[in-house]
N, C-alpha and C positions, 0 to 999 in steps of 0.2 A: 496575271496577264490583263485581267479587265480595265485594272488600275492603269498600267501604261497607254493603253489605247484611249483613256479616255484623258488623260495627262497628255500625250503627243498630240490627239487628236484635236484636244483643247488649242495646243501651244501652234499646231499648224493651221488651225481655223482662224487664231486673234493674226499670226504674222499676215494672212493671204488678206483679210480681210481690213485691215486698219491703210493697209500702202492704200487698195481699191478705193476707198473711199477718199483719201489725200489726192489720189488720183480724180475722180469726180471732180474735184471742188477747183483741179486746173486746168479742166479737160477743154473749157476754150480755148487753151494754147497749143493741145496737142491735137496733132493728126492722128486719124482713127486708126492708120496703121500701126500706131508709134502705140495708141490705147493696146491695143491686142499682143504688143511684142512686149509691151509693161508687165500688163493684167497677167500673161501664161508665164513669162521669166517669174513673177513672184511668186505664182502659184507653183510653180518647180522647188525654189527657195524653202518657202512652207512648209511642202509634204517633203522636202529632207528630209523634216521628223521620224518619217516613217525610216528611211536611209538608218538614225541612229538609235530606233527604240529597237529595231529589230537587232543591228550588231551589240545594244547592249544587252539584248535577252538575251543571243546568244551567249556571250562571252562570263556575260555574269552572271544570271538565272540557269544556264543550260551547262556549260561546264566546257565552253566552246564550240559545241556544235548543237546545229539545227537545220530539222527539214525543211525542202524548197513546202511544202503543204502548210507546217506552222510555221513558218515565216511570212509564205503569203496571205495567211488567217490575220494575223497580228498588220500587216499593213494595209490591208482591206480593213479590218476595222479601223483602223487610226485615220485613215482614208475616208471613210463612212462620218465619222466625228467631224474630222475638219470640216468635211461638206455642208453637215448639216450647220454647224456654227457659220460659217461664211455664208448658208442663204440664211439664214435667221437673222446673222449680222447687216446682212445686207438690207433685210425689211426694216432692220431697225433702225438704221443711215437712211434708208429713202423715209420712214415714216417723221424721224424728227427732223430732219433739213426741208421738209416739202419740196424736195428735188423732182423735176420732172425728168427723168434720165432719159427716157425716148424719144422726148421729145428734141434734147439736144443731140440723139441719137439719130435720130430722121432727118434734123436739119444737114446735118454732119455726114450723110449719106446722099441725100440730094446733091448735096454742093460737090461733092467726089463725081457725082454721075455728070454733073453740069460741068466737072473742068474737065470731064474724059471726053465730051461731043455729045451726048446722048439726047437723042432728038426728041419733040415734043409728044409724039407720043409713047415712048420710053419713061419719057420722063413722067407722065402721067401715070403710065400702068407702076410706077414703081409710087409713085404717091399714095395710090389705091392700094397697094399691098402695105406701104407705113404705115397710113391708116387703119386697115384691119390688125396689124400688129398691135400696133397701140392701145385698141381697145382691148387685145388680147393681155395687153403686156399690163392693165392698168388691175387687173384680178390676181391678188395675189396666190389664187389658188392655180393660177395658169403660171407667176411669175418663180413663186420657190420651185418646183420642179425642173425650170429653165436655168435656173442660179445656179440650183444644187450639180444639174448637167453642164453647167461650165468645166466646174471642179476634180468633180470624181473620175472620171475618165483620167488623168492627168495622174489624179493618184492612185489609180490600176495600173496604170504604167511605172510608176516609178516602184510600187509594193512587185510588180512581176520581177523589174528589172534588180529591185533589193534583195529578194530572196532566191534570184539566180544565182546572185554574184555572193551573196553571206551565206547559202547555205553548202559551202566551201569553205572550211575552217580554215584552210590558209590563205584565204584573201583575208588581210588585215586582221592577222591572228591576233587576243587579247595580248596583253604586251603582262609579262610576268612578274613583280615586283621584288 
């Protein structure tokens, strides 16, 4: 079982993490809403993984069934995996590109406030909060915890939602040869 989870784990951290970063690199073009409807759509894509490590324990480690308990064991870890590679992945993209992501991130945030009305001292207190972010966001021991809580939540949801639905051996019974 450790093997899979860290095999899934692996295969959902490179998928979540390599789009994010493509993404970065054209993120002038996109609006910040369009970033966040990208960024979580691939992050759902990724932890699939967990979707098919677990139906293939079942069906082919277990003998077609498995408990909703180890099934959500085995996607929580795979889950735990992915996360960790995708912030690891993540320091690795900002450490070799010298990207300042918050910075294009604050910019990119202001401008939202400024085409919504937001008046000058709105606009200031929210400058004041990028700012402390910023300095917060520029420590990577503030930043992997933040990375890694993008992720994982995403994949608690989808290891809950996998191990509802497969620990019912006839949703998508093994198919018999």
């Amino acid at each position: 079982m450790f093997r899979s989870i860290a095999f899934y784990g692996a295969i959902g951290g490179v998928i979540a993490i390599v789009p994010m970063g493509l993404q970065l690199v054209v993120s002038d073009h996109l609006l910040l809403s369009y970033a966040y409807i990208i960024g979580y759509t691939t992050m759902l894509i990724a932890l699939s993984t967990v979707f098919v490590a677990i139906k293939r324990h079942r069906d082919i480690d277990r003998g077609g069934v498995i408990g909703f308990l180890p099934a959500l064991g085995l996607g929580l870890g795979i889950s735990f995996v992915a996360s960790v590679i995708y912030a690891l992945g993540w320091e690795i993209f900002l450490a070799v590109t010298h990207t300042d992501f918050f910075a294009g991130y604050a910019k990119a945030v202001l401008a939202q406030a400024k085409a919504k009305g937001a008046g000058a001292a709105a606009l200031a207190k929210l400058t004041a909060d990028l700012n402390r972010q910023s300095i917060q966001y520029a420590n990577p021991l503030y930043r992997l915890p933040e990375t890694f809580k993008e992720i994982f939540p995403v994949g608690v949801l989808v290891s809950l939602v996998s191990a509802g639905l497969l620990r019912n051996s006839r949703f998508l019974p093994a198919r018999r040869g």
